[in-house]
Backbone bond lengths (Angstrom), bond angles and torsions (degrees), N, CA, C in turn:
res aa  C-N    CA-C-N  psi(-1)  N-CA   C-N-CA  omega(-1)  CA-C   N-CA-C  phi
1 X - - - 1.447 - - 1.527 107.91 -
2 X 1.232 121.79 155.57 1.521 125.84 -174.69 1.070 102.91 -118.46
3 X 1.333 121.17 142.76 1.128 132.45 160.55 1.773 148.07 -117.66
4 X 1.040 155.72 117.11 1.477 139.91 -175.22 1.693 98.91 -73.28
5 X 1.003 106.82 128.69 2.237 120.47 172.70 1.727 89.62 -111.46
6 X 1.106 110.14 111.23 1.693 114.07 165.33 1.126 113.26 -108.02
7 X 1.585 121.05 125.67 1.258 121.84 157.34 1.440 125.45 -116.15
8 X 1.625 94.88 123.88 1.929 128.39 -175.22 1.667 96.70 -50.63
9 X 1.974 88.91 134.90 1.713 86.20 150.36 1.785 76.85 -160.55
10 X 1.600 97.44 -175.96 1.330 128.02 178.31 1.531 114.74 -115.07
11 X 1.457 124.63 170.23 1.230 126.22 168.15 1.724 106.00 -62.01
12 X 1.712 116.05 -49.16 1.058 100.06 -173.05 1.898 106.72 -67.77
13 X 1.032 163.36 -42.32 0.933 154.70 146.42 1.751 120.82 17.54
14 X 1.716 88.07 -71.65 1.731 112.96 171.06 1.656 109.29 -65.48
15 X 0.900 124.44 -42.10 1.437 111.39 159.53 1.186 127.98 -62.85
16 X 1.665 122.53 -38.99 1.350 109.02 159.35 1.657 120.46 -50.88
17 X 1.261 125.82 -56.72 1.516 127.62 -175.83 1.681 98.22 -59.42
18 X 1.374 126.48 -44.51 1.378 105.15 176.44 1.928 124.39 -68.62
19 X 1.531 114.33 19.90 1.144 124.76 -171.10 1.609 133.07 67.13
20 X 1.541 90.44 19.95 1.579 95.78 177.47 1.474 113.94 -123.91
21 X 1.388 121.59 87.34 1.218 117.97 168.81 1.540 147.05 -25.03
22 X 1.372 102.91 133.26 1.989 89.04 -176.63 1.671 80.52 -145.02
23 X 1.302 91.94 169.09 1.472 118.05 -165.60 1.644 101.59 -60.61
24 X 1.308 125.27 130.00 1.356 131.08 176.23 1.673 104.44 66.34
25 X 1.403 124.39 18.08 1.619 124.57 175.16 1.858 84.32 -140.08
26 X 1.302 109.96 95.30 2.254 95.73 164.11 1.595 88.60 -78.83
27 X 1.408 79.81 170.53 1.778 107.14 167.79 1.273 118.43 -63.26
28 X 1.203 127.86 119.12 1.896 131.88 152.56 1.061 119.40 -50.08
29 X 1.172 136.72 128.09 1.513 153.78 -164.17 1.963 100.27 -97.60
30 X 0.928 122.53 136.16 1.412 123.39 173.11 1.387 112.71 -33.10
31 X 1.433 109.01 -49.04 1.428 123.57 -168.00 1.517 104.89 -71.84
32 X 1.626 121.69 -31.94 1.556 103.99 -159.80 2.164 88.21 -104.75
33 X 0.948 112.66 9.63 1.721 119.15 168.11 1.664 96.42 -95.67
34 X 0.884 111.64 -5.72 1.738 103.81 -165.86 1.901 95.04 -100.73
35 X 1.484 113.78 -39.36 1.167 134.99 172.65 1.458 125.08 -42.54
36 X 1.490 112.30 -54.03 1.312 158.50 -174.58 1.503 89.35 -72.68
37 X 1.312 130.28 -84.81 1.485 143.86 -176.56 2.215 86.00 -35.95
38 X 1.105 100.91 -94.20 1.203 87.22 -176.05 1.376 153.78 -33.79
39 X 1.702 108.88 -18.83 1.117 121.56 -166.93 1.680 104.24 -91.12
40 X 1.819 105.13 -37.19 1.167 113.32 163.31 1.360 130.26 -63.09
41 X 1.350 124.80 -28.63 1.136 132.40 163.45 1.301 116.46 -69.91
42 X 1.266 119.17 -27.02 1.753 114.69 167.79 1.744 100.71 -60.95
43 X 1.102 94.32 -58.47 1.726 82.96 -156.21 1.430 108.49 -62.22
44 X 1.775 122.45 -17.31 1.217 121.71 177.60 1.690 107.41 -72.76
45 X 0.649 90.69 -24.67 1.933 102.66 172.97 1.512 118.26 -71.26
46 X 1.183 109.23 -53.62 1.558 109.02 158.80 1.456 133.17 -53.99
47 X 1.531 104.00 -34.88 1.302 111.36 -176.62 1.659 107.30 -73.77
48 X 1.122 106.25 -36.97 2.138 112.87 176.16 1.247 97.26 -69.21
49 X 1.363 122.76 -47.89 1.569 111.13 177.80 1.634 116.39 -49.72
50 X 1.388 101.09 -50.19 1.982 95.34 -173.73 1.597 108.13 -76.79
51 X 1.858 119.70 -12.41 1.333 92.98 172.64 1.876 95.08 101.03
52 X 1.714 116.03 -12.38 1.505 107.38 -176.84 1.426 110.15 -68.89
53 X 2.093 109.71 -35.53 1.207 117.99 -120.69 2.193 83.10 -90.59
54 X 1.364 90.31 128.62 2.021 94.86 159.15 1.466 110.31 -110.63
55 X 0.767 107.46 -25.74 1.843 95.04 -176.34 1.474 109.36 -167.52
56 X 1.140 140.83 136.67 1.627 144.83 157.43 1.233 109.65 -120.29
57 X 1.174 115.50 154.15 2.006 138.31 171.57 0.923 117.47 -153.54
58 X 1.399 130.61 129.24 1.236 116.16 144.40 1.265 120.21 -91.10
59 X 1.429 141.52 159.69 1.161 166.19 -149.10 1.289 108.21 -106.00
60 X 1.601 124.46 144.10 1.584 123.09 160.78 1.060 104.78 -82.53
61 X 1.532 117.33 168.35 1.621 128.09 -164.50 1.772 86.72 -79.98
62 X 1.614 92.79 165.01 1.516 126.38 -175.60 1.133 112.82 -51.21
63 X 1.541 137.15 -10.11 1.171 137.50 -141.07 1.983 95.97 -117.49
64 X 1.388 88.99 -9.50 1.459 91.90 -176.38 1.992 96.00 -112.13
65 X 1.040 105.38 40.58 1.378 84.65 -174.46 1.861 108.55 -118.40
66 X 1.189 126.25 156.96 1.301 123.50 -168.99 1.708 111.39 -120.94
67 X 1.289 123.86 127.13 1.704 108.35 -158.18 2.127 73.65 -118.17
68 X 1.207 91.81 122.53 1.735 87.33 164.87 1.884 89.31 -133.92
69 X 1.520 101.92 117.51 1.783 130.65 165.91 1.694 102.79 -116.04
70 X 1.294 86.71 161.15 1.638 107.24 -167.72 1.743 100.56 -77.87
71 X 1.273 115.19 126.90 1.852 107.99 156.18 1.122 104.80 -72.80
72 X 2.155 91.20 171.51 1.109 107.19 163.95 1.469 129.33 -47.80
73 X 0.913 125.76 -28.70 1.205 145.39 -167.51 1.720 121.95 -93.54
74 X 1.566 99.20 -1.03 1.375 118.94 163.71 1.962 102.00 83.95
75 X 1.128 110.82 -25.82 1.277 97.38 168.53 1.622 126.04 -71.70
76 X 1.475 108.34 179.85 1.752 105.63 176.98 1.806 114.23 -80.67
77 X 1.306 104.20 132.72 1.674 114.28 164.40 1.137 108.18 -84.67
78 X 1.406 145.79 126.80 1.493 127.14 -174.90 1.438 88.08 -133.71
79 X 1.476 127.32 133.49 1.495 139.75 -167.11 1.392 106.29 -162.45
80 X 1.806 103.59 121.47 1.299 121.78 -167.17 1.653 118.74 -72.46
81 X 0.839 152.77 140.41 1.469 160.80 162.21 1.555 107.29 -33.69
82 X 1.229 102.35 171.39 1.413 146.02 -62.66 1.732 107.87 -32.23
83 X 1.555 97.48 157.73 1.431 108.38 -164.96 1.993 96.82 -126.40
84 X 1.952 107.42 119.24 1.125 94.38 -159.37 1.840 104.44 -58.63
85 X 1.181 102.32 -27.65 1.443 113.63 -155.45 1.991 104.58 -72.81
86 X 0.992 120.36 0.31 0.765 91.56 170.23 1.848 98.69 -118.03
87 X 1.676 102.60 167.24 1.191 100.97 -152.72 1.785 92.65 -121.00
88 X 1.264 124.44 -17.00 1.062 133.65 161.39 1.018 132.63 -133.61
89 X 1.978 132.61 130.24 1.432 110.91 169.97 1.283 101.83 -132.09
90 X 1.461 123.99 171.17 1.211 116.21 -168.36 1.789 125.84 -71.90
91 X 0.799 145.95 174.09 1.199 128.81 -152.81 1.766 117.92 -137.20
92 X 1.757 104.89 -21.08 1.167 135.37 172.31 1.863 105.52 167.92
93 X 1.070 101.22 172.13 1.597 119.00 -168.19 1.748 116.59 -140.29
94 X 1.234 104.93 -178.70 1.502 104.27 162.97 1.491 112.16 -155.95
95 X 1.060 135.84 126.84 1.300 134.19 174.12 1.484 116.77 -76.48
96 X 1.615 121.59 100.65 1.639 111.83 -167.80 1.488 97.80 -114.07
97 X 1.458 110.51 160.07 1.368 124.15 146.01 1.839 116.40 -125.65
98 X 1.852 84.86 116.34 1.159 105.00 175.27 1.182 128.69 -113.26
99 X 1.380 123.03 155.55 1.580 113.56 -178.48 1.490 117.24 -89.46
100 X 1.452 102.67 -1.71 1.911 91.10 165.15 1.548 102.84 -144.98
101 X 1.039 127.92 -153.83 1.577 155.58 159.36 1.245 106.25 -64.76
102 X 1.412 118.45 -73.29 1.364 149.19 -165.43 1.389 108.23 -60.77
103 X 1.236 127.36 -39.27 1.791 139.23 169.65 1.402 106.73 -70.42
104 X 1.194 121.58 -40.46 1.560 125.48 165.80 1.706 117.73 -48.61
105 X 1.401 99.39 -54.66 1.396 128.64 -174.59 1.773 113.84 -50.65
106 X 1.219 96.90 -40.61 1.336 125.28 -167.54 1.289 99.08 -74.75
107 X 1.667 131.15 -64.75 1.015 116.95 170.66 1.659 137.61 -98.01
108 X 1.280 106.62 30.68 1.267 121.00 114.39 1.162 157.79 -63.55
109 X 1.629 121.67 -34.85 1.379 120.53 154.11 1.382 85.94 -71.49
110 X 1.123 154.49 -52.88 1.965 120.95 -172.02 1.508 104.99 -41.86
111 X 1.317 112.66 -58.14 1.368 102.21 -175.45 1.466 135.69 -46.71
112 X 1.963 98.27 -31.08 1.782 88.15 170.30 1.602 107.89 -109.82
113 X 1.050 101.31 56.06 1.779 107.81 161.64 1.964 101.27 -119.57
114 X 1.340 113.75 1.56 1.766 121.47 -168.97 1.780 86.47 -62.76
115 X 1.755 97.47 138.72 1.401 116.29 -178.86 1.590 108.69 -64.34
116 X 1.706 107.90 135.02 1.520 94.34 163.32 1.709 102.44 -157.26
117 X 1.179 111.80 -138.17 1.952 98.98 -149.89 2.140 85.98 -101.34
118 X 1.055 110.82 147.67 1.640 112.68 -173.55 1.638 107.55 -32.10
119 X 1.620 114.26 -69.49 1.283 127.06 -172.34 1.265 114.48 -66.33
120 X 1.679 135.70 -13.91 1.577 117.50 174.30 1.487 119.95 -53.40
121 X 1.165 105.76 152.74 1.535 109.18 165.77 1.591 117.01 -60.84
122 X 1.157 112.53 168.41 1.494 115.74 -176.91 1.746 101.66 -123.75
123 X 1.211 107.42 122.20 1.495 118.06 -172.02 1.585 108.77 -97.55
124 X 1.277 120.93 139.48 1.251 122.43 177.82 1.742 115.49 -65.81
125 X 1.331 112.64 163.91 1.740 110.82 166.42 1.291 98.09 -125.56
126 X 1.425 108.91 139.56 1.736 137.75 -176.92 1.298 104.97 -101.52
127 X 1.423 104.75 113.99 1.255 108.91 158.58 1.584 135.41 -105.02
128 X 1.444 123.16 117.60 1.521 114.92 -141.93 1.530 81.64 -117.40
129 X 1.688 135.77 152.77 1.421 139.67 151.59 1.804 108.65 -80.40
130 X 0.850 101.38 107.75 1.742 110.48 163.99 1.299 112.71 -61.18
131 X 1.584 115.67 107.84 1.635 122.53 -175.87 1.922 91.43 -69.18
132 X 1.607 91.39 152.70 1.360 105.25 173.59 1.114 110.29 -91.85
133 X 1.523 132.49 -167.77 1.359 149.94 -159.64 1.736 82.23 -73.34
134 X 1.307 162.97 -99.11 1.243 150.89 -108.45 1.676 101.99 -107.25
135 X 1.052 108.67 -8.85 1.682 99.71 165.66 1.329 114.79 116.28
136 X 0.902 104.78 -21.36 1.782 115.34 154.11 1.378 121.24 -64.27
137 X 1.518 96.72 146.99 1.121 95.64 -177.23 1.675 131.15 -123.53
């Protein structure tokens, strides 16, 4: 079974890792981004090792993001990022194939144990089932 694993962040988030603090995001220290890089790369390493892993990314912060929806008027609205209203977007992902729920699950709580600075927030991980070719899922 396949799955999407999403992991949440915010703009303030990305400003913390870019070393500029905002309220409920402190600054990342070289050393604890270097941590993070590694810790994620372990588990991305494991995952090619067992054969789960199809694809990972992480994402640029919100501020680079572009929302184009249809107007009233049937043409395109195209409006640049960051968006105050939203309060979370995803931040990077992984495309897995797993043989249960529970194997998914698993490395997801790995995912929210990933090192970061005492005071950051702690972001949830989404786990979505990727429907196959006939609609099942």
């Amino acid at each position: 079974m396949k799955y999407l694993v999403m992991v949440q962040g915010t703009q303030a988030d990305y400003d913390g890792m870019q070393g500029k603090p905002t309220p409920g995001s402190p600054a990342w220290s070289e050393a604890e981004m270097q941590a993070m890089f590694a810790y994620m790369g372990a588990i991305n390493d494991d995952l090619s090792e067992s054969g789960e892993l199809i694809d990972a990314q992480g994402l640029t912060e919100p501020a680079k993001t572009r929302l184009v929806a249809q107007g009233e008027d049937g043409k395109a609205v195209i409006t640049d990022g960051p968006y105050s209203e939203t309060k979370e977007l995803m931040a990077g992902y992984w495309v897995l194939d797993c043989a249960s729920l529970e194997r998914v699950t698993e490395i997801a709580e790995r995912v929210t144990r990933c090192p970061q600075p005492a005071d950051a927030a702690t972001r949830a991980v989404v786990i979505r089932p990727i429907q196959d070719g006939s609609g099942d899922v």
